[in-house]
mmCIF entry with sequence, helices, sheets and N, C-alpha, C, O atoms, coordinates in Angstrom:
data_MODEL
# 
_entry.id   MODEL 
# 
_entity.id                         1 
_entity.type                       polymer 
_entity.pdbx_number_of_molecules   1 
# 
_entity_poly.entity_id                      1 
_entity_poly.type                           'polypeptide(L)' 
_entity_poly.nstd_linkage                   no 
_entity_poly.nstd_monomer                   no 
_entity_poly.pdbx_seq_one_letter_code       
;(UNK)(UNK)(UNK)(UNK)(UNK)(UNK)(UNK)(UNK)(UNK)(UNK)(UNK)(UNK)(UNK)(UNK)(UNK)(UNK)
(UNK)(UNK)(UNK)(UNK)(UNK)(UNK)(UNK)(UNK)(UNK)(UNK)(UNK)(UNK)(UNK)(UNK)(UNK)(UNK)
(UNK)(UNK)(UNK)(UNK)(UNK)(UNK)(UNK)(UNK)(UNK)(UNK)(UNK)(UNK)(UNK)(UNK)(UNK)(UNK)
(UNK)(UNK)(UNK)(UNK)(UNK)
;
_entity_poly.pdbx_seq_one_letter_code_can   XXXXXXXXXXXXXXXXXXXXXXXXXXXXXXXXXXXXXXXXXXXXXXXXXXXXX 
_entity_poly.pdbx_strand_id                 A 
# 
loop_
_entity_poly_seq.entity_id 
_entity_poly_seq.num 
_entity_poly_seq.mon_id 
_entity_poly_seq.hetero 
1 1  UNK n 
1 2  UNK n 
1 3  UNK n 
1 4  UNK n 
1 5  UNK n 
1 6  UNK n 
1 7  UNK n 
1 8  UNK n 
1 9  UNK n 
1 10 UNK n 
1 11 UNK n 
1 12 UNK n 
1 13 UNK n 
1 14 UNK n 
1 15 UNK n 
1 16 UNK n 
1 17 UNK n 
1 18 UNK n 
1 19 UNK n 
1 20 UNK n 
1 21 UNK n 
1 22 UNK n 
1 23 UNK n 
1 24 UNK n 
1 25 UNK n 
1 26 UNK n 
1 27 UNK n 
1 28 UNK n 
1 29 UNK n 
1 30 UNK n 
1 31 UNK n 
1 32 UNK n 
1 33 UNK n 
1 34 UNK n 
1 35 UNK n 
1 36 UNK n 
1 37 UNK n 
1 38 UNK n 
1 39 UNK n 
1 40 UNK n 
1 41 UNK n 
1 42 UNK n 
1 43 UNK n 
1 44 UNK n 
1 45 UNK n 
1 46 UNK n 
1 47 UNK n 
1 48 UNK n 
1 49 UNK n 
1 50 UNK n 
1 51 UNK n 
1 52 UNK n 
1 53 UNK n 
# 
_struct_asym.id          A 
_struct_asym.entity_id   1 
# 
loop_
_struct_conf.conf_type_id 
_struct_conf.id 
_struct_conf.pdbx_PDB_helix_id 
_struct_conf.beg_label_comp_id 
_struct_conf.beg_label_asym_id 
_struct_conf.beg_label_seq_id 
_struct_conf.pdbx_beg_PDB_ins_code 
_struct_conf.end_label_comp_id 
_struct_conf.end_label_asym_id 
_struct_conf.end_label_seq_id 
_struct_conf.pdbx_end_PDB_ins_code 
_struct_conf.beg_auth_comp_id 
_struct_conf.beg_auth_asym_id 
_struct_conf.beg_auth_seq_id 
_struct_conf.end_auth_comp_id 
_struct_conf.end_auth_asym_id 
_struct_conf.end_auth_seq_id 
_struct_conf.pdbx_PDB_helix_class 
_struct_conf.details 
_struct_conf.pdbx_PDB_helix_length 
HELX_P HELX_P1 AA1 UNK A 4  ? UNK A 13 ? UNK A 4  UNK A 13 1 ? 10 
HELX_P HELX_P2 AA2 UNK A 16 ? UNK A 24 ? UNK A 16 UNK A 24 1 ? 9  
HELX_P HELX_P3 AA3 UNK A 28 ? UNK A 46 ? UNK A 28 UNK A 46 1 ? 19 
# 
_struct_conf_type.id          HELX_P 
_struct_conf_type.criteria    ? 
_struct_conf_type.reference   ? 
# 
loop_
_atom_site.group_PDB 
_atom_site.id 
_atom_site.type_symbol 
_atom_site.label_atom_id 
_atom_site.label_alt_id 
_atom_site.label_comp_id 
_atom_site.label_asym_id 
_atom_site.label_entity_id 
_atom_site.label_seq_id 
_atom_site.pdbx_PDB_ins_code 
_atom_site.Cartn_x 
_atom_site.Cartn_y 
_atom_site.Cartn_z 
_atom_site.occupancy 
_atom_site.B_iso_or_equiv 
_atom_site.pdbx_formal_charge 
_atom_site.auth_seq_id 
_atom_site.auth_comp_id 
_atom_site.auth_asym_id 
_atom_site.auth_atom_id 
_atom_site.pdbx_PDB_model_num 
ATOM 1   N N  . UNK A 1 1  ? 61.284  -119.315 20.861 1.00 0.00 ? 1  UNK A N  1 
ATOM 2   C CA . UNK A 1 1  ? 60.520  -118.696 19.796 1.00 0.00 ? 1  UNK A CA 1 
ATOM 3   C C  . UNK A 1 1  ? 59.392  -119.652 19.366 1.00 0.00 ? 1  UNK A C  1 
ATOM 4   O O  . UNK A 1 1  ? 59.557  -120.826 19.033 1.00 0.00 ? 1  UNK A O  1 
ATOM 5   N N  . UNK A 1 2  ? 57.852  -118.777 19.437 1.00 0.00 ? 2  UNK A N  1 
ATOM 6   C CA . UNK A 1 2  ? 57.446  -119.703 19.075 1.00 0.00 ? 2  UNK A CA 1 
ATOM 7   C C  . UNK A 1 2  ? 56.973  -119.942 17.323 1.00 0.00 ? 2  UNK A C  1 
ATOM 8   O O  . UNK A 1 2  ? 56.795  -118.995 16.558 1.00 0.00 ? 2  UNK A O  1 
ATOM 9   N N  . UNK A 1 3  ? 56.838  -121.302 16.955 1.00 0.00 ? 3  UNK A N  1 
ATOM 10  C CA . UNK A 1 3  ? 56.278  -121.402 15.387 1.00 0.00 ? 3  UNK A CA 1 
ATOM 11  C C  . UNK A 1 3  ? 54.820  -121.035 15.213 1.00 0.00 ? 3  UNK A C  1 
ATOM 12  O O  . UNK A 1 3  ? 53.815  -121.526 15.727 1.00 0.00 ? 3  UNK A O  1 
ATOM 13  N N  . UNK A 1 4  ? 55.021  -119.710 14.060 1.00 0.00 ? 4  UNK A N  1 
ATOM 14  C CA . UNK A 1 4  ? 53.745  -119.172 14.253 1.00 0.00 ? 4  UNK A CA 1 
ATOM 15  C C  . UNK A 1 4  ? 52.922  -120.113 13.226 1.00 0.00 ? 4  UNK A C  1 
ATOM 16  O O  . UNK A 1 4  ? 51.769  -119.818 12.911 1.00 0.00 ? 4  UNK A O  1 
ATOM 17  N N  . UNK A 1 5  ? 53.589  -121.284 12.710 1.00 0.00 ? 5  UNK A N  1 
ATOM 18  C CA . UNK A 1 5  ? 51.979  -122.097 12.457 1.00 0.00 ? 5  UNK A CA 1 
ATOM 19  C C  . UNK A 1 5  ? 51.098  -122.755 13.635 1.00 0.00 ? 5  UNK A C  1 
ATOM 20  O O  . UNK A 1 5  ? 49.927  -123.135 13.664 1.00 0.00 ? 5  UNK A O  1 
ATOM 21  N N  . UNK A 1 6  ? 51.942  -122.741 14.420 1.00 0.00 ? 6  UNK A N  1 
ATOM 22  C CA . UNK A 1 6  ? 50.848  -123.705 15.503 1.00 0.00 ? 6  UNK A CA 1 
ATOM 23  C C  . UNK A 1 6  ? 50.673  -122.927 15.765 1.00 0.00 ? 6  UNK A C  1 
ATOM 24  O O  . UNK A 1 6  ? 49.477  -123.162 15.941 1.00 0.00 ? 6  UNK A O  1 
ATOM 25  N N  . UNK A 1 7  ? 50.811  -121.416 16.176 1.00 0.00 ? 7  UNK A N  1 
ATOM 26  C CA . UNK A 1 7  ? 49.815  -120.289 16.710 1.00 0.00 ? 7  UNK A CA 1 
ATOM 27  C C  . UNK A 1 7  ? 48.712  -120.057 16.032 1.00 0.00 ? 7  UNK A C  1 
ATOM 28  O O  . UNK A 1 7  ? 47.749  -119.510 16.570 1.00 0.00 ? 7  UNK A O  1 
ATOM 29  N N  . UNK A 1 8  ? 48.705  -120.563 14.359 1.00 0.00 ? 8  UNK A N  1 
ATOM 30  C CA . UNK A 1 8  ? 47.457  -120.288 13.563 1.00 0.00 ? 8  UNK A CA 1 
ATOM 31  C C  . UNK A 1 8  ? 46.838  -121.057 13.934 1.00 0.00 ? 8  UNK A C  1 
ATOM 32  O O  . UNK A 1 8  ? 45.785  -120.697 14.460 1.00 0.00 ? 8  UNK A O  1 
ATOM 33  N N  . UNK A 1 9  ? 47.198  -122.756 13.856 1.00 0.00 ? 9  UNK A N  1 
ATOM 34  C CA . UNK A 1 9  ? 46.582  -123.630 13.580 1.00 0.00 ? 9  UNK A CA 1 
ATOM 35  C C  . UNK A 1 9  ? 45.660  -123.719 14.996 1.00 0.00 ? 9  UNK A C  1 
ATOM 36  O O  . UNK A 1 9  ? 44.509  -124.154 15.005 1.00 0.00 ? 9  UNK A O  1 
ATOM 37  N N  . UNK A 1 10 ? 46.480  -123.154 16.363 1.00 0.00 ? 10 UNK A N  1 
ATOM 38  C CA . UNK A 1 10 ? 46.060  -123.888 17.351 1.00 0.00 ? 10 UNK A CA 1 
ATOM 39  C C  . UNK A 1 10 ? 44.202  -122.315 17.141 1.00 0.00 ? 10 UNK A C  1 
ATOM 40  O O  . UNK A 1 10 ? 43.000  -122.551 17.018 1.00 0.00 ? 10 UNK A O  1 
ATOM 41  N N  . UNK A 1 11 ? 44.723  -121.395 17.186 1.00 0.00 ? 11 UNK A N  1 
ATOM 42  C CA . UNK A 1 11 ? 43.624  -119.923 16.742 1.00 0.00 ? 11 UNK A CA 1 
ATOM 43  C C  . UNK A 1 11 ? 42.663  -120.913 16.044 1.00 0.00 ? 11 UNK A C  1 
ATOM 44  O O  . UNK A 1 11 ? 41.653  -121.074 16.728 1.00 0.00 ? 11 UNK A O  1 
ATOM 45  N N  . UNK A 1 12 ? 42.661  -121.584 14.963 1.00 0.00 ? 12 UNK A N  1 
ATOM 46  C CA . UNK A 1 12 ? 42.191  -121.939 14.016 1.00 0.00 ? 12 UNK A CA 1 
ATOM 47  C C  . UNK A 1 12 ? 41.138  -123.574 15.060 1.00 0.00 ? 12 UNK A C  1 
ATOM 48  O O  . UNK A 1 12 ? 39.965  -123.920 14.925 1.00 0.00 ? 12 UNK A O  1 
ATOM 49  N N  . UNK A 1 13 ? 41.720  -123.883 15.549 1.00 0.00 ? 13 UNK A N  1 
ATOM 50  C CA . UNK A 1 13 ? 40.904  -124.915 16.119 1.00 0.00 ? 13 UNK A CA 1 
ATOM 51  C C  . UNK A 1 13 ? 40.469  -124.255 17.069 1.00 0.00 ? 13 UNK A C  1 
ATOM 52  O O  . UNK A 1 13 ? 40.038  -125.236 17.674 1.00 0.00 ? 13 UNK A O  1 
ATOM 53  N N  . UNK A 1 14 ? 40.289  -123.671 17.526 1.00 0.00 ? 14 UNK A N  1 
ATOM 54  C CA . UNK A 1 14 ? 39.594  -122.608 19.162 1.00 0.00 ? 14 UNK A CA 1 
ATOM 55  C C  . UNK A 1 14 ? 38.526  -121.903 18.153 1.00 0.00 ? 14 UNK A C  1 
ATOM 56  O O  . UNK A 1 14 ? 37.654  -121.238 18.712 1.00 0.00 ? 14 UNK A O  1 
ATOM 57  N N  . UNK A 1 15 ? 38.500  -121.959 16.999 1.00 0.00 ? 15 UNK A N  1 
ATOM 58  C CA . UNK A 1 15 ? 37.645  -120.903 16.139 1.00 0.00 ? 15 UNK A CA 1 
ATOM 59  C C  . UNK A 1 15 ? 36.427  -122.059 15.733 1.00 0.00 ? 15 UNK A C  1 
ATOM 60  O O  . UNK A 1 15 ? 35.252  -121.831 16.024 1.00 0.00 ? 15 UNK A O  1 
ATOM 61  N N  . UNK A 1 16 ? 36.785  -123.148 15.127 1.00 0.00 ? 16 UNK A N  1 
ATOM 62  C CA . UNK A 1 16 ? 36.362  -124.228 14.585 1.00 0.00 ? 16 UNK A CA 1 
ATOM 63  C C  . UNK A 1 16 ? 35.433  -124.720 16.019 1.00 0.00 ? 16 UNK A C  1 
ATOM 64  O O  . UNK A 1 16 ? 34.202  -124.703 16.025 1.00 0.00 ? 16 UNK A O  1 
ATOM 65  N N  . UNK A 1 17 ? 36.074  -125.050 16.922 1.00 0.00 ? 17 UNK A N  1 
ATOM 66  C CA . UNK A 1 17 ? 35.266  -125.434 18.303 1.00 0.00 ? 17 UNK A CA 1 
ATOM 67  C C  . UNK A 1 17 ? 34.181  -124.408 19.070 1.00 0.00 ? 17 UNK A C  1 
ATOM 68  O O  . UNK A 1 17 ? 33.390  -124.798 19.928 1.00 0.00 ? 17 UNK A O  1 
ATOM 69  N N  . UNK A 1 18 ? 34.277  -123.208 18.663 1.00 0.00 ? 18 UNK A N  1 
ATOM 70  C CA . UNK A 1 18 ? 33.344  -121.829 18.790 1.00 0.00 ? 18 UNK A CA 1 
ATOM 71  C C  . UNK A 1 18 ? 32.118  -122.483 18.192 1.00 0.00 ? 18 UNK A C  1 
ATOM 72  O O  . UNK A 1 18 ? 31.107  -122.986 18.680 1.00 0.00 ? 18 UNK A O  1 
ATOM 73  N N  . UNK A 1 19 ? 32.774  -122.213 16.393 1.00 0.00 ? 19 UNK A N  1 
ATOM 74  C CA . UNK A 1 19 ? 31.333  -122.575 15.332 1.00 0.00 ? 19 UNK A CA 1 
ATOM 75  C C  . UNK A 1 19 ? 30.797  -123.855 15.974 1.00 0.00 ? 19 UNK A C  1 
ATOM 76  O O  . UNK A 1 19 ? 29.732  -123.605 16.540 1.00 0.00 ? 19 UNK A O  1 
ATOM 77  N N  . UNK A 1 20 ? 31.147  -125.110 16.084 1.00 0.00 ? 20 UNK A N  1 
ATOM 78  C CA . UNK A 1 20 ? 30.332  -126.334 16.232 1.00 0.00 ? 20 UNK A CA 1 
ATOM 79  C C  . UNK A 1 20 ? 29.958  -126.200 17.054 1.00 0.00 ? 20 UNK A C  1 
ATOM 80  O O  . UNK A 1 20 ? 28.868  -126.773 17.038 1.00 0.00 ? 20 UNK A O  1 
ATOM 81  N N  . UNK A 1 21 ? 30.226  -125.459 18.562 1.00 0.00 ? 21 UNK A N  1 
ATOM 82  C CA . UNK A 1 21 ? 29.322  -125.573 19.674 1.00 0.00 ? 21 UNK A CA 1 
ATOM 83  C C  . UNK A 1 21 ? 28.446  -124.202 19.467 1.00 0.00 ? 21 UNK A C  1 
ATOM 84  O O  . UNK A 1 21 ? 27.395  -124.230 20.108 1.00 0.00 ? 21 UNK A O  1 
ATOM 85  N N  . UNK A 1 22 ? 28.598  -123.357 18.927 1.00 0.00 ? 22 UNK A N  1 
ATOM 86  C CA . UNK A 1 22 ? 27.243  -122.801 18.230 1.00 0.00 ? 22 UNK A CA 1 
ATOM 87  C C  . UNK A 1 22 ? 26.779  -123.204 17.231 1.00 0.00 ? 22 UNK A C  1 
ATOM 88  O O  . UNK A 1 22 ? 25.820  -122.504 16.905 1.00 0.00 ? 22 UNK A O  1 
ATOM 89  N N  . UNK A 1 23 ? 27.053  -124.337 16.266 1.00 0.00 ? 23 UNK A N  1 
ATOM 90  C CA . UNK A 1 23 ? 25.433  -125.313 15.616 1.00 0.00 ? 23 UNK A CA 1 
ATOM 91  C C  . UNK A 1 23 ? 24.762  -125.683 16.278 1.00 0.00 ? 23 UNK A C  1 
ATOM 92  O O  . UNK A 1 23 ? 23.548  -125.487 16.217 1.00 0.00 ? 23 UNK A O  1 
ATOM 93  N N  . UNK A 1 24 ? 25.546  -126.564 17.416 1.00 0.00 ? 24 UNK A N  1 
ATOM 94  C CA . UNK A 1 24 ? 25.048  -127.566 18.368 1.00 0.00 ? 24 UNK A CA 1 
ATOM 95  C C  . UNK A 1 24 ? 23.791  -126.909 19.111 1.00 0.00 ? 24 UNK A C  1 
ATOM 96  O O  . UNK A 1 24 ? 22.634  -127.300 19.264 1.00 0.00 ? 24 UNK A O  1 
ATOM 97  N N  . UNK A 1 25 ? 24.420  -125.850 19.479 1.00 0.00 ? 25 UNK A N  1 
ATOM 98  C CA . UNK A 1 25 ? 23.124  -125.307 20.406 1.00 0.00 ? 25 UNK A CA 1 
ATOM 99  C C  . UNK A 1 25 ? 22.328  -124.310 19.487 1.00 0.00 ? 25 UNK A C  1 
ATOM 100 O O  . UNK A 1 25 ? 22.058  -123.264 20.076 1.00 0.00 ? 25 UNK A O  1 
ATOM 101 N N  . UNK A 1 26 ? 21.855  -124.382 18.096 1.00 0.00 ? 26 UNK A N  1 
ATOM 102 C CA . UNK A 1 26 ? 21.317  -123.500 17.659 1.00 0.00 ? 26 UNK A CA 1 
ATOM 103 C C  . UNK A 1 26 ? 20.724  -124.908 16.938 1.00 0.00 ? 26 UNK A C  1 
ATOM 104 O O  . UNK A 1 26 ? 20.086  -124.384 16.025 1.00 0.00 ? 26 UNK A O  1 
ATOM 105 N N  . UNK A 1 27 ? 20.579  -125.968 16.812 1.00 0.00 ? 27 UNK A N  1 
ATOM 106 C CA . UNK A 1 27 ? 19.827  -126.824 16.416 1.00 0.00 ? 27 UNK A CA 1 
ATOM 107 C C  . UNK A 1 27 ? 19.332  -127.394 17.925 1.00 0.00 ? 27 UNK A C  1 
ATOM 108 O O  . UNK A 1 27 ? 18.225  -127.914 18.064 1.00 0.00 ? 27 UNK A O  1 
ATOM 109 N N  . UNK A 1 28 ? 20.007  -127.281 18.711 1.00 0.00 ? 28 UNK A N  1 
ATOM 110 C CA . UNK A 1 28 ? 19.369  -127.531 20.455 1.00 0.00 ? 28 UNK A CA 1 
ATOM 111 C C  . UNK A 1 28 ? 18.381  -126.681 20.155 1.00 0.00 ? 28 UNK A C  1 
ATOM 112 O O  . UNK A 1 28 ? 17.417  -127.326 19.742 1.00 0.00 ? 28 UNK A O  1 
ATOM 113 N N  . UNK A 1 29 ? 18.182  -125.568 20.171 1.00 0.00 ? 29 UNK A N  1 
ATOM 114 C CA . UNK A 1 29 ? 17.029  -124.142 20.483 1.00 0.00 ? 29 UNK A CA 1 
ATOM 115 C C  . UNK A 1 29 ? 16.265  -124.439 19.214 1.00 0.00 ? 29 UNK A C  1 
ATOM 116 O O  . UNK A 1 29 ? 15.054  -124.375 19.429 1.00 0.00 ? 29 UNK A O  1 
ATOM 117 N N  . UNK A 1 30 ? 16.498  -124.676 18.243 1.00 0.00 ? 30 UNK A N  1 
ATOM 118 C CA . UNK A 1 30 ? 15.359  -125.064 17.000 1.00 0.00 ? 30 UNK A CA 1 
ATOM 119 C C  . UNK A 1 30 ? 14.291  -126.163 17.043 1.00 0.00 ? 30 UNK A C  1 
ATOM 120 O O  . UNK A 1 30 ? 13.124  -126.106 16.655 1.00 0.00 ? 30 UNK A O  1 
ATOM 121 N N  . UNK A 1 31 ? 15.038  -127.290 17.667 1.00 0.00 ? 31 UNK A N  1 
ATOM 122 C CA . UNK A 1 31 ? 14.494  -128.462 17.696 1.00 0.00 ? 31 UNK A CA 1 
ATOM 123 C C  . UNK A 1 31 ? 13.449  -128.083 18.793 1.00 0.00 ? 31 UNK A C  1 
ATOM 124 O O  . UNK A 1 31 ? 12.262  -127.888 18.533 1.00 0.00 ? 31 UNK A O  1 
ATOM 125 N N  . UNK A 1 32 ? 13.944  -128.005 19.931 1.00 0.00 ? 32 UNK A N  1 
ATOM 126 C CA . UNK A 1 32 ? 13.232  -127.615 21.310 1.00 0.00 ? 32 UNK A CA 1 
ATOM 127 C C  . UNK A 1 32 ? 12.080  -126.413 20.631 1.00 0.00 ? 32 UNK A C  1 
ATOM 128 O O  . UNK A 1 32 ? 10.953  -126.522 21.115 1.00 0.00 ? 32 UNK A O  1 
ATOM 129 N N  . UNK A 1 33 ? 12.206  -125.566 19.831 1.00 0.00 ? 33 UNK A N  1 
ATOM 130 C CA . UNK A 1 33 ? 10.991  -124.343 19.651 1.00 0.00 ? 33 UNK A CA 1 
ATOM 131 C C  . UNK A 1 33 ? 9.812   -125.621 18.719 1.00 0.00 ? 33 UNK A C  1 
ATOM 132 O O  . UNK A 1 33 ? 8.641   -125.934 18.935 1.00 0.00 ? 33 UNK A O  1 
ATOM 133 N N  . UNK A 1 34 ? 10.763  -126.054 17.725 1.00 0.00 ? 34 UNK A N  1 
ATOM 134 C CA . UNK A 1 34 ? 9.804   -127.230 16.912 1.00 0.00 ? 34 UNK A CA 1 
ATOM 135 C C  . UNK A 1 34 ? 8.594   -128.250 17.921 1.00 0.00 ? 34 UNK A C  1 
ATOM 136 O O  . UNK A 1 34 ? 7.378   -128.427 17.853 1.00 0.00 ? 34 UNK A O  1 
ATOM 137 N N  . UNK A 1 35 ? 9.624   -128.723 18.771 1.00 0.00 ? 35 UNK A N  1 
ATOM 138 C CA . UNK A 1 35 ? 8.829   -129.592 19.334 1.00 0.00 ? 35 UNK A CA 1 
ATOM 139 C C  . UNK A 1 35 ? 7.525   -128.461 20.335 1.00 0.00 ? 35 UNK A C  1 
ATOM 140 O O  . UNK A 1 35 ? 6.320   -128.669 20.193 1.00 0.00 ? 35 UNK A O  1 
ATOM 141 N N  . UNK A 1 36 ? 7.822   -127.830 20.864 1.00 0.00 ? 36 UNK A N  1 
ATOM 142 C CA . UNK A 1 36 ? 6.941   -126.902 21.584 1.00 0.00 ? 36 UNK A CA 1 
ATOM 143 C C  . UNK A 1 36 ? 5.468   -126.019 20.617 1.00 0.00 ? 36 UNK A C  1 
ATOM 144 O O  . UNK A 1 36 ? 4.376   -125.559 20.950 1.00 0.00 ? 36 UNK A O  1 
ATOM 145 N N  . UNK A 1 37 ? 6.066   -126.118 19.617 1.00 0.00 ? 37 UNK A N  1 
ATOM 146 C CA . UNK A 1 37 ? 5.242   -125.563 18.507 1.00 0.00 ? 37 UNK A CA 1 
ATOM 147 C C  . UNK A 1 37 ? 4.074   -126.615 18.106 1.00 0.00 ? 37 UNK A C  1 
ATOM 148 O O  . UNK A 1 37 ? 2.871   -126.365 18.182 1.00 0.00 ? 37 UNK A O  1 
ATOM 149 N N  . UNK A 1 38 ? 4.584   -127.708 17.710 1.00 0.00 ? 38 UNK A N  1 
ATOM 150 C CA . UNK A 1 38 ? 3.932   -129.000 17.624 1.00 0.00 ? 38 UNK A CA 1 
ATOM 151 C C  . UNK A 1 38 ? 2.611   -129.888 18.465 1.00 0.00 ? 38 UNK A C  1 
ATOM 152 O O  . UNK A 1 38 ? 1.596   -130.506 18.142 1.00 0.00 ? 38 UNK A O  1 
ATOM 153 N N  . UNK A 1 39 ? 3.534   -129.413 20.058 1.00 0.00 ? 39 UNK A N  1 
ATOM 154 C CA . UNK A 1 39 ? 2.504   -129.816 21.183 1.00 0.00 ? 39 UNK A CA 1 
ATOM 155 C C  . UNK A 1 39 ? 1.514   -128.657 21.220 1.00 0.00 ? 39 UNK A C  1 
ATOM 156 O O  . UNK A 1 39 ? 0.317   -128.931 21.299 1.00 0.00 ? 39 UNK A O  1 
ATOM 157 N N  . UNK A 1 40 ? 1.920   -127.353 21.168 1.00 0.00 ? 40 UNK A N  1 
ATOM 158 C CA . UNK A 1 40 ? 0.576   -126.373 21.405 1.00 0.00 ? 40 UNK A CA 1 
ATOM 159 C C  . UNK A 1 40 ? -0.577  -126.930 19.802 1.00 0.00 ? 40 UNK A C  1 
ATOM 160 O O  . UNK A 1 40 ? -1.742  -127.279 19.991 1.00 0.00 ? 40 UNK A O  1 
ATOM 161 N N  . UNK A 1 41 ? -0.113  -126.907 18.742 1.00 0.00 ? 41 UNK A N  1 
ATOM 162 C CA . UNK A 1 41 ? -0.615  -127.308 17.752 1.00 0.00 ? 41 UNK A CA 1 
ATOM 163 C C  . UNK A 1 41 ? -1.398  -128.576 17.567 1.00 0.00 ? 41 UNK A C  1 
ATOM 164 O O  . UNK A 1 41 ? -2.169  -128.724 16.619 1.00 0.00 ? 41 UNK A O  1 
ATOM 165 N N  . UNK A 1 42 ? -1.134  -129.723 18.726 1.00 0.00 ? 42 UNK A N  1 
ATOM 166 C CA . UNK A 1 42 ? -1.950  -130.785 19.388 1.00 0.00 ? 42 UNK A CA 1 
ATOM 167 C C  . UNK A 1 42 ? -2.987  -130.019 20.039 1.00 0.00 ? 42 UNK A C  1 
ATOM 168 O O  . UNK A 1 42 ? -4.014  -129.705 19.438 1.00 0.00 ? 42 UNK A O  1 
ATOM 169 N N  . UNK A 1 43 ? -2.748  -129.676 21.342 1.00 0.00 ? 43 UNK A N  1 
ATOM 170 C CA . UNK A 1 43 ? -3.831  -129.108 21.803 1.00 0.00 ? 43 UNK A CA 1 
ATOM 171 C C  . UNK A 1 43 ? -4.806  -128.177 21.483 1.00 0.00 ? 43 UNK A C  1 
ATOM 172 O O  . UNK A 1 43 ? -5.863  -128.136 22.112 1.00 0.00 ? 43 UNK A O  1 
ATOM 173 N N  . UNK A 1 44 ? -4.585  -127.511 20.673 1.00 0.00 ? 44 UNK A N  1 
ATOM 174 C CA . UNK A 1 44 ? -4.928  -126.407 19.775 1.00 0.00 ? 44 UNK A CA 1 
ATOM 175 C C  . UNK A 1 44 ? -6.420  -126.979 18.843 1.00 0.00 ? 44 UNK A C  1 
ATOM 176 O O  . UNK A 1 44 ? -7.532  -126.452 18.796 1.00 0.00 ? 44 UNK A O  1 
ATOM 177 N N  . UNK A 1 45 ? -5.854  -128.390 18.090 1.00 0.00 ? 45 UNK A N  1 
ATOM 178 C CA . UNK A 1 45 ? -6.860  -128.902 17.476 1.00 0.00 ? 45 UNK A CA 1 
ATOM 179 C C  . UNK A 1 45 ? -7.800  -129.879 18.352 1.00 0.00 ? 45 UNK A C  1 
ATOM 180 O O  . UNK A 1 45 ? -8.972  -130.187 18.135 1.00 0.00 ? 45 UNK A O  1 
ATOM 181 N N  . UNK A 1 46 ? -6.845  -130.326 19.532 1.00 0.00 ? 46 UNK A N  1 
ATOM 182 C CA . UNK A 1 46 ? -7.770  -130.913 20.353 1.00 0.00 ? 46 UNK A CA 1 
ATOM 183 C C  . UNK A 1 46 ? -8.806  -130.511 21.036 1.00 0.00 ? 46 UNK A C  1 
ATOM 184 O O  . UNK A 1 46 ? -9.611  -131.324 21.491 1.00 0.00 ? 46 UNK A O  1 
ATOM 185 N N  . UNK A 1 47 ? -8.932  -129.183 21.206 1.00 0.00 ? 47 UNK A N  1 
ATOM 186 C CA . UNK A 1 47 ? -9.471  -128.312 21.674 1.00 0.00 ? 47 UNK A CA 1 
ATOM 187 C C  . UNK A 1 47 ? -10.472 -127.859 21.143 1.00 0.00 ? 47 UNK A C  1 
ATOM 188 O O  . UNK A 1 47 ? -11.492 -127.474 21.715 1.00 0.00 ? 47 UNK A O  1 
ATOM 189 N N  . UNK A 1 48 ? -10.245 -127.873 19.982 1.00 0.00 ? 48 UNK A N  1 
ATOM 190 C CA . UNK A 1 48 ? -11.613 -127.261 18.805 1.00 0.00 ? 48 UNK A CA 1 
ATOM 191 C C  . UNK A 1 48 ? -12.261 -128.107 17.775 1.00 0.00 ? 48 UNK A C  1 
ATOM 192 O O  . UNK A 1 48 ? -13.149 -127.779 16.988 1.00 0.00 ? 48 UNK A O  1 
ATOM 193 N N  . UNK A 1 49 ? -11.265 -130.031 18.005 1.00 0.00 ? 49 UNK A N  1 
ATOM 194 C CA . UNK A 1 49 ? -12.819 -130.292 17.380 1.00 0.00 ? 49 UNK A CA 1 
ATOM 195 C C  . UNK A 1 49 ? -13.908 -130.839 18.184 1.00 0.00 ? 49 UNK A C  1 
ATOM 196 O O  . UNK A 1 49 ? -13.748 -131.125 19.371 1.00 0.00 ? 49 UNK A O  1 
ATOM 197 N N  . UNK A 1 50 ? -15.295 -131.029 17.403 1.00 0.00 ? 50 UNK A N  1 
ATOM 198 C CA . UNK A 1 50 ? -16.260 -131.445 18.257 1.00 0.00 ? 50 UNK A CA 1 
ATOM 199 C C  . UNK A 1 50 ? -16.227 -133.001 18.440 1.00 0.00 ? 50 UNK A C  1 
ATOM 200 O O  . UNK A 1 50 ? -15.928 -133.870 17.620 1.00 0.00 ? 50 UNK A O  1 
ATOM 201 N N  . UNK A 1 51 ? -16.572 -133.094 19.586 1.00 0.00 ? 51 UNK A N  1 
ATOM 202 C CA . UNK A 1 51 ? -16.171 -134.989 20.367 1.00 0.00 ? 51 UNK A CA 1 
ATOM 203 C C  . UNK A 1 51 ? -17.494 -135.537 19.632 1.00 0.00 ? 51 UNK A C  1 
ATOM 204 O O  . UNK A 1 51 ? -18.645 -135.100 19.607 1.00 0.00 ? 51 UNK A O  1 
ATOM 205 N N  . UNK A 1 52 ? -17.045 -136.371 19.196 1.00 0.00 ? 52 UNK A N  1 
ATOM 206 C CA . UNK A 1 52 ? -18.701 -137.437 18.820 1.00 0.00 ? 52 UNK A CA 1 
ATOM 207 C C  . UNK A 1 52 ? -18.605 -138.298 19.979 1.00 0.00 ? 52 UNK A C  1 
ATOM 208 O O  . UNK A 1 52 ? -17.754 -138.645 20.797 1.00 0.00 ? 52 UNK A O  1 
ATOM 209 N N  . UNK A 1 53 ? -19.908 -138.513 19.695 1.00 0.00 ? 53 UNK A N  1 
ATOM 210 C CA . UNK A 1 53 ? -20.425 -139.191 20.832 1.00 0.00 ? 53 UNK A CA 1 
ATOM 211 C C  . UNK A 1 53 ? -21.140 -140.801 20.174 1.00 0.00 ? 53 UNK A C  1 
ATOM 212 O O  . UNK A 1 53 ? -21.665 -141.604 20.945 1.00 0.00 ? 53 UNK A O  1 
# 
């Protein structure tokens, strides 16, 4: 028979390890859009101001 607390607890850590590896990769995909946003936003101004000479 098994003890249905470790059936919660063990549910309960398989649930917990879900959420953190979806922060993980939802601050992976944020950071990565940030940084991509940033570099077009370099070139963007590099692009349009005028060069002195």
């Amino acid at each position: 028979m098994e003890n249905p607390v470790l059936s919660i607890l063990a549910l309960l850590a398989v649930l917990l390890l879900v959420v953190v590896t979806g922060g993980v990769g939802y601050l992976t995909l944020a950071d990565w859009r940030d940084r991509r946003r940033q570099e077009n936003e370099k070139r963007e101004t590099k692009s349009t101001t005028p060069k002195r000479r």
